[in-house]
Structure formats: C-alpha cells, structure tokens
C-alpha angles and dihedrals in degrees: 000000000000092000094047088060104051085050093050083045106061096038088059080043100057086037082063090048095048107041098042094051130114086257106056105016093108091057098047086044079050102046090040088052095047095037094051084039099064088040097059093050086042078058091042101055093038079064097047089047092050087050093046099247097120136021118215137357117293103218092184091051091054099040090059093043085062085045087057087052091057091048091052094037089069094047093051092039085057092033093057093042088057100044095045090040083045097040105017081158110109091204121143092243092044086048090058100044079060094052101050083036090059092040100057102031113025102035093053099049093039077058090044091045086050097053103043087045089048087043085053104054096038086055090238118166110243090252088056089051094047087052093059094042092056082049117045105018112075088055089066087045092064097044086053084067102052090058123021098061096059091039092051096043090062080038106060086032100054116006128095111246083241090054105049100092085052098051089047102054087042086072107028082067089096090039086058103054079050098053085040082057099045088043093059101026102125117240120242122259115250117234110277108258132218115219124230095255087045090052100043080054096050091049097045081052091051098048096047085051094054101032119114116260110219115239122264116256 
C-alpha cells in the first residue's frame, strides 16, 4: 500500500512538473479555462432544468462555451506573462496598478473576446452581436467589480506567476455559471403593439357600437 502510494505520488509529481512548465504551461492554462468553462454552464443549466426553464442539456451550448474558454485562455495566459515581465514587484502600490490595470483593460476586452466568439459560432450578423453585447455585457462589467479586486489582489500577492490562470479560473468558476447565465438569459417580449390602420378600425368599431340610432318614424 506504501509502495502504491509513492508511486501514485510521483506520477501525479512529474505530471506538476510537467504541466506547469514553461513548455507546456499554455496548454494546461488552456486545457484549466476550457475544462472550468464548460463546468459553470453545465451548473448553470442543471439549475435551469431544476427551475423548469429548460428541458433538457444543451450539449452544443456547452461545447462553445468551452470554445469561449479557449478564446479567453489565451488572452489571460499572455495577459499574466506581461504584467508580471512589466511589474515583477510584489509591493503593495505595483500590486494595485495591476489590479486597476487588470480592471479597465483586460476585463472589458476578455468581455468583448466572450461575446464575438459566442456570436461566431452561433452565425450572428455583427449588428446582432453589438447588440448583445449593449445589452449583456455590462452586467457582467459590474459584476466584474464586485470579485476580481479582492481575488487579484491575493493573486498577484501570494500566488506564484504559473499558477495565476489556475487560480482564475478557479474563481471565475462561479463567474462563469453567472455569464453562462447572462449569455442565455431570454430577452423580454416586448408589448404587443396595434398598428395605425388596426387602430383606426378598433376605434371606428367602438364608436358605431356607442353612436346614437335614430328613432324609428
């Protein structure tokens, strides 16, 4: 049994050193991002089908929101490498320009990167996209807000520079069941409206109905 575990031990050992190498440290940020991606919308639409919104699992929904992971993995594996080669100080003021840094450049295009992926693979026109965009993506803005200060700042604190798309997505995994939720919510209908000629013809009803008969002579 000893034995057993030194041997499980040291695979899962060389995997670390492996996976979290220069080498191969895109591909495992890659594969952590996709991976916790697909798991927050897989939350999110057990949910929905516990509340009755849905019926069943949507396999394709879930499949490009792993997609969007991928698209975004690669902007926060780049992101990471510049603030830490450009601020490598782990002073309080470096860490908060980092952190603003983070919060006004990197938050709104990795919003911007989600829905024109999401818009790609679900063949939208660019006006349809925009549109999206105007209206679901500044929820997820100011979500962004309540979260990721406190979180980078343990982040660029305590956290190793190979370990800091881990740790976000770590994270994010509860952001993500939210965008997944903000992505799909259903837009209300808008009041049904009468046209001009409909209501010329309901008035000219009304007023027939209510008009006075003239009395029989």
């Amino acid at each position: 049994m000893r034995i057993r575990y030194r041997n499980v031990q040291r695979t899962l050992s060389r995997w670390h050193s492996h996976a979290f190498s220069k080498k191969y440290l895109l591909f495992t940020n890659l594969g952590v991002s996709i991976g916790l991606s697909m798991l927050g919308d897989t939350f999110e639409q057990s949910y929905e089908r516990y509340t009755g919104q849905i019926q069943g699992w949507d396999r394709t929904r879930t499949l490009r929101m792993g997609i969007s992971g991928f698209t975004v993995g690669i902007v926060c594996h780049y992101w990471y490498q510049y603030l830490d080669y450009y601020y490598p100080k782990r002073s309080f003021s470096t860490v908060v320009r980092k952190i603003v840094l983070d919060q006004c450049i990197c938050s709104p295009f990795y919003i911007s990167i989600f829905f024109l992926t999401m818009g790609l693979l679900e063949d939208k026109t660019w006006e349809e996209v925009k549109e999206e965009i105007h209206d679901k993506a500044w929820t997820l803005y100011k979500a962004e807000w309540t979260v990721w200060p406190i979180a980078q700042m343990i982040n660029f604190f305590f956290v190793a520079p190979k370990y800091r798309v881990l740790y976000d997505n770590t994270v994010s995994l509860g952001y993500d069941v939210f965008t997944s939720r903000v992505k799909y919510a259903k837009k209300p209908e808008p009041p049904n409206k009468v046209s001009g000629a409909r209501a010329l013809d309901i008035y000219n009803v009304y007023s027939n109905q209510n008009s006075p008969r003239p009395n029989p002579t």
